[in-house]
TIRO-631078 format. One line per 2 residues: number of its first residue (from 0); their letters; for each residue x, y, z of N, C-alpha, C. Coordinates in pm, whole numbers, m for minus. Atoms other than C-alpha are relative to their C-alpha. Layout:
N
NUM> a> X/Y/Z/X/Y/Z/X/Y/Z; ...;
//
This chain:
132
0> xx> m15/m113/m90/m9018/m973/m7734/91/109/m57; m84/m125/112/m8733/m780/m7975/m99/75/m78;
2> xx> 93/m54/61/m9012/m681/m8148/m74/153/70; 65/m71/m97/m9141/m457/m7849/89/128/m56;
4> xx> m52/m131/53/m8857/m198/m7880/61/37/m162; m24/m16/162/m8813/m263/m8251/m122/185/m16;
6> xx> 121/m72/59/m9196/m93/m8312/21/145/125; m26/m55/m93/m9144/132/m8016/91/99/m36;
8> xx> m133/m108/5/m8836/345/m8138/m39/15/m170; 25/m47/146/m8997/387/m8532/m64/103/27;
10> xx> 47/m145/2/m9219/660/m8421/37/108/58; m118/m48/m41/m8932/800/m8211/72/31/m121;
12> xx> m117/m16/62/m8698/801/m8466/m92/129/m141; 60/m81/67/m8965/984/m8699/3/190/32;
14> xx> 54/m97/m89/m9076/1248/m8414/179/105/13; m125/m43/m62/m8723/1303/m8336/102/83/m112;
16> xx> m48/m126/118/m8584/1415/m8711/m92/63/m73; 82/m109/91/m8888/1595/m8824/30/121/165;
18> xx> 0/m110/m94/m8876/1784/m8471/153/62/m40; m158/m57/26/m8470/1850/m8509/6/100/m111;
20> xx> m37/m121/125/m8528/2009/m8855/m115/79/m33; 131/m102/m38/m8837/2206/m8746/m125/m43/m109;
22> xx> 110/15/89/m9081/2005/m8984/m126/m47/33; 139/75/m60/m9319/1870/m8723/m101/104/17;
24> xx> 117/m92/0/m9629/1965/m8721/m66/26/104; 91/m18/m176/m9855/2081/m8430/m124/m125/m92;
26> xx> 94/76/1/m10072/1790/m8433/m43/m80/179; 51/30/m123/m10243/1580/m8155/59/m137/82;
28> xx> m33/118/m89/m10062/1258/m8100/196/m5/19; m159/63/27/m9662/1321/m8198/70/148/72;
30> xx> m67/m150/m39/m9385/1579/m8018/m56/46/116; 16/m52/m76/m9381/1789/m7712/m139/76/71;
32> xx> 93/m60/1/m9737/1893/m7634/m64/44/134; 39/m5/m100/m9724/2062/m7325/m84/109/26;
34> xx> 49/m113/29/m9931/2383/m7228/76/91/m24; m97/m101/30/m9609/2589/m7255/m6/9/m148;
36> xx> m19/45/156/m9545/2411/m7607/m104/26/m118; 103/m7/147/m9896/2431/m7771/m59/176/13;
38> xx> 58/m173/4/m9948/2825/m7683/39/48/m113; m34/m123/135/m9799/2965/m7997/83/m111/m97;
40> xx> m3/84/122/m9700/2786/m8321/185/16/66; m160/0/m5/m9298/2956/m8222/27/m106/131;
42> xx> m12/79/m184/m9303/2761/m7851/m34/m108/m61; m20/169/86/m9402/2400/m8054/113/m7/m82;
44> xx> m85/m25/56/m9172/2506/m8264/180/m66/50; m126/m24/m135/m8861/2570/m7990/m33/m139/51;
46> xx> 37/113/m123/m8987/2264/m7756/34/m110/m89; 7/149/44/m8985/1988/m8020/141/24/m97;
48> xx> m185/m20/63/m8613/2128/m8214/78/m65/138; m92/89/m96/m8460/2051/m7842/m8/m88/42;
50> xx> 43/147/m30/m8642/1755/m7787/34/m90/m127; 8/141/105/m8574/1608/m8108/131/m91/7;
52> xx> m113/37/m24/m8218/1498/m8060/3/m91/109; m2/123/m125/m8278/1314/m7720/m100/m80/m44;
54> xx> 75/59/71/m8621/1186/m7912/65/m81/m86; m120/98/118/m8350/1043/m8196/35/m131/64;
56> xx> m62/75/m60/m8172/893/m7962/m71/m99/104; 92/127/m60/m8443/714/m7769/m26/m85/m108;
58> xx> 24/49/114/m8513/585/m8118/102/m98/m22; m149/114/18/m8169/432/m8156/m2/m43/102;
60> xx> 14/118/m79/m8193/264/m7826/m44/m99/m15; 83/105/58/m8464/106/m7929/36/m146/m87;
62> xx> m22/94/81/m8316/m19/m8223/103/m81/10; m88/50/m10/m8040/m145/m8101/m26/m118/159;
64> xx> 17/73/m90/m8199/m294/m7817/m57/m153/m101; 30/92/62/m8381/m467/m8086/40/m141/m78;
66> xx> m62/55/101/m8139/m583/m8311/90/m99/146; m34/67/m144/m7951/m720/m7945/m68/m142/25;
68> xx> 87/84/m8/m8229/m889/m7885/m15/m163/m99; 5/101/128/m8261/m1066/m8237/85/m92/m6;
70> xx> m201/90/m6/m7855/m1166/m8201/0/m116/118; m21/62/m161/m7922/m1347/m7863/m110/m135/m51;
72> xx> 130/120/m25/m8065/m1706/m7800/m81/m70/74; 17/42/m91/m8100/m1750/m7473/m150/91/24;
74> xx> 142/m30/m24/m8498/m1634/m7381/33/81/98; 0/m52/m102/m8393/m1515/m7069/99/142/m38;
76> xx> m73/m99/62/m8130/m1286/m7221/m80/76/m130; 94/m60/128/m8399/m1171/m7512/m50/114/70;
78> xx> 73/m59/m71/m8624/m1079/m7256/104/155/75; m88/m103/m65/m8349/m875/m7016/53/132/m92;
80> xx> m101/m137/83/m8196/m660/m7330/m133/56/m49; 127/m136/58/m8580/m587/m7449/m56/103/108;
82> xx> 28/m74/m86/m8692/m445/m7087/106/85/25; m98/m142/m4/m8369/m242/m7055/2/107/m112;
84> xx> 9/m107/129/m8421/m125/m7406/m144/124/47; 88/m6/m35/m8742/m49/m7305/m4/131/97;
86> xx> 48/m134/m117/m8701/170/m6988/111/90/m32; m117/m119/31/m8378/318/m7164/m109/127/m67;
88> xx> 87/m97/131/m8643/462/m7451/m64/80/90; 134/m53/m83/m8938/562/m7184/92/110/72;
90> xx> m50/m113/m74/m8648/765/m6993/86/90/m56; m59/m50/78/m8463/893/m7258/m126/121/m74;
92> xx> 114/m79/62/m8825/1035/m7401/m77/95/98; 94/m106/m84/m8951/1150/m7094/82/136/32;
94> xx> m96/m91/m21/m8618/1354/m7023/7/78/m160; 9/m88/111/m8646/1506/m7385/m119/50/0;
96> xx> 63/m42/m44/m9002/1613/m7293/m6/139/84; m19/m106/m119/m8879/1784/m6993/66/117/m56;
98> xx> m68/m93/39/m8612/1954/m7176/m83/96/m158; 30/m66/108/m8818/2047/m7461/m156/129/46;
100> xx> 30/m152/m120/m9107/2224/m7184/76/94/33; m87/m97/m107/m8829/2409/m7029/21/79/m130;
102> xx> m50/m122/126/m8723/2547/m7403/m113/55/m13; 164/m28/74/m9125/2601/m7481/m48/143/130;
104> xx> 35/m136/m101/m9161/2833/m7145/82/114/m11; m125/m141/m3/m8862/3063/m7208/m49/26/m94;
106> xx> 22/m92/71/m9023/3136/m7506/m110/102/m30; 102/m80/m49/m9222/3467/m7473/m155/m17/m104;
108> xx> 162/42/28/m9607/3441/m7472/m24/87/m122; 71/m34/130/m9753/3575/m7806/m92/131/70;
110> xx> 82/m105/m59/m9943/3922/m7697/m155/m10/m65; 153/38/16/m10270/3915/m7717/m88/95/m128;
112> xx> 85/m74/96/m10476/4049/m8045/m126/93/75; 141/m83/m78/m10698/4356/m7986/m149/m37/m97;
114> xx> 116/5/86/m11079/4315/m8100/10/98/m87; 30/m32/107/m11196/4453/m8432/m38/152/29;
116> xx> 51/m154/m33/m11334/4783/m8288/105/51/46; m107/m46/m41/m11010/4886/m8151/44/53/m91;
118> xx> m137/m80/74/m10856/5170/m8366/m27/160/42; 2/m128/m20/m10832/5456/m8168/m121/91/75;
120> xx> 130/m76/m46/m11165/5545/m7985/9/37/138; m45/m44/m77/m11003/5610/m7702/m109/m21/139;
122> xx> 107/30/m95/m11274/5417/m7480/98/m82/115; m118/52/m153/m10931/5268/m7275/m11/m164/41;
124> xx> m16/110/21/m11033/4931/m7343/120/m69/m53; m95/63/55/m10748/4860/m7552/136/m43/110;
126> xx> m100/m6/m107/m10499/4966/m7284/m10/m108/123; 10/107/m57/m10642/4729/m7081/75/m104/m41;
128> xx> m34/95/39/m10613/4462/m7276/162/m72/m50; m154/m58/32/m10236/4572/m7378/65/m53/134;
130> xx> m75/30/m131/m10103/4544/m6988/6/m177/23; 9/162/m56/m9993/4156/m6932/139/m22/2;
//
């Protein structure tokens, strides 16, 4: 059962210092991926730097729940330090989530590209598209 938050806090502990030193990538399974977060490359960006630090640190729960775990002989005490490890990580990750949405919405939306025919024809389309 140490084993649970052993494997459990390695892809944490990954997520958590590539996000901190801005090297994560926008991909589909790792980091903050909320609709705030995946609108613009700078907002994944922002969302998964403030999440990575509480992400870290769910990581080291983990492992220390693990290593806890390993030290202990009693079954019943294995079990108890892996489920606390356990819902420490899940709430430690979900609260770096939250906080890493909340950074991903403050950061302003990306304006919108005008189409290819837009330079000047003064058909008032653009202006449209400009107001948001």
């Amino acid at each position: 059962m140490p084993l649970a938050p052993l494997v459990a806090s390695l892809p944490l502990l990954v997520i958590g210092v590539l996000g901190l030193t801005e090297r994560l990538p926008r991909n589909r399974f790792g980091g903050v991926r909320t609709p705030a977060a995946v609108r613009s490359p700078e907002a994944f960006r922002t969302a998964n730097k403030v999440a990575g630090l509480p992400t870290l640190v769910a990581g080291l729960v983990g492992i220390l729940g693990a290593t806890a775990g390993f030290a202990l002989t009693s079954t019943a005490a294995v079990l108890t330090v892996s489920v606390i490890a356990i819902i420490g990580l899940v709430a430690i990750t979900l609260a770096a989530g939250v906080l890493g949405n909340r950074a991903a919405e403050a950061v302003p939306a990306p304006k919108p590209t005008l189409p290819a025919g837009c330079a000047g024809c003064q058909c008032g389309t653009c202006d449209v598209l400009t107001r948001s």
